[in-house]
C-alpha positions, -999 to 999 in steps of 0.1 A, spaced: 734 -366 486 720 -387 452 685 -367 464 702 -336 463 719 -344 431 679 -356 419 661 -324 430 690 -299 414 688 -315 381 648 -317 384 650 -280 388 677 -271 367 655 -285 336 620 -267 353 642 -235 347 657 -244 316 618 -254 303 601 -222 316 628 -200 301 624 -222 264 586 -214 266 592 -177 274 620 -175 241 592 -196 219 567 -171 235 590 -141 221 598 -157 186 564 -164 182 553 -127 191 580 -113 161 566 -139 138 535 -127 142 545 -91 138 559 -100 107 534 -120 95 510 -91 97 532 -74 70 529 -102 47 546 -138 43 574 -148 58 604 -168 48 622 -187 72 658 -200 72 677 -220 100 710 -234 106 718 -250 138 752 -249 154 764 -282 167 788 -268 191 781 -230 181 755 -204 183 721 -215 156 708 -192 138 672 -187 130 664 -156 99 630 -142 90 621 -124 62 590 -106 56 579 -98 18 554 -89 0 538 -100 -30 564 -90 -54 590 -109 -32 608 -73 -21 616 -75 19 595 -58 42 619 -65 69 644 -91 81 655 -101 115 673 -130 133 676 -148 161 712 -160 168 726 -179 200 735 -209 221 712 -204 253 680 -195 258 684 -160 266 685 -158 226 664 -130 215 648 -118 174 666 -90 165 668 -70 133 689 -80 101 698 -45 82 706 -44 51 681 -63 35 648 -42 34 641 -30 1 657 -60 -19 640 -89 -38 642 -121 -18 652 -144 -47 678 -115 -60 697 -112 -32 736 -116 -42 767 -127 -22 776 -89 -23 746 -90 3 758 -115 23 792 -102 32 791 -86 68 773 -110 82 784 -144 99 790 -179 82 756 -195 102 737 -161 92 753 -165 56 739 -203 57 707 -197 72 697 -168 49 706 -193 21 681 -219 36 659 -193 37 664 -188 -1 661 -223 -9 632 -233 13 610 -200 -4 620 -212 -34 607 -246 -29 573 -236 -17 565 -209 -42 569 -239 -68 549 -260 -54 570 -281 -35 569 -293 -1 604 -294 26 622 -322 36 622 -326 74 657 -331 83 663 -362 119 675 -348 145 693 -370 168 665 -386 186 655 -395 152 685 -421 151 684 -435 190 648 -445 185 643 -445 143 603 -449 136 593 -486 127 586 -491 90 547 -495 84 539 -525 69 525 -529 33 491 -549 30 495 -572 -5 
């Protein structure tokens, strides 16, 4: 029965891995496409017990959107889709009258998205946020040569 149990699990997470590669494979694929119409800014917030959401933004180089899109869920099955009402606008103009009609996590990821453009067009670099394997197993300090 614990064998059972063993092999179940083994290919519940085979499944669960093959259809992760296949969603990277698909964000990865819009990226490009968006990409190809110039850069990109990208804004995540992750849902704890909710759906994350993932937004792109593609402008050109006067900052005015190309085209936006998002990718909002909880499983895998998660696919890009377009976000309307933004094409045509200036990234770093974009006000809260914008915002309403969407969700709070699409409200707070196109606001990371804001920030972390805004960060890298002056020069700056991102702060990597820990996740929670970050805090089981934290990174030994390197030690300093006097």
């Amino acid at each position: 029965m614990i064998l059972f149990l063993i092999i179940l699990i083994g290919i519940a997470w085979l499944v669960q891995s093959i259809l992760g590669f296949f969603q990277i494979k698909h964000f990865n694929k819009k990226y490009a496409e968006m990409r190809s119409l110039g850069r990109v800014a990208i804004g995540k917030r992750t849902g704890k017990l909710r759906a994350g959401t993932v937004v792109m933004f593609a402008i050109d180089k006067r900052n005015k959107i190309l085209k936006a899109a998002k990718m909002q869920g909880v499983t895998v099955f998660s696919k890009v889709k377009d976000l309307n009402g933004f094409e045509g606008k200036y990234l770093l103009k974009i006000s809260d009258e914008d915002f309403k009609g969407h969700d709070k996590l699409t409200q707070l990821a196109i606001a990371d998205a804001l920030k972390s453009y805004d960060i890298i067009s002056k020069g700056g670099e991102l702060q990597v946020k820990k996740g929670w394997i970050d805090y089981i197993m934290p990174k030994k300090k390197e030690m300093r040569r006097g």
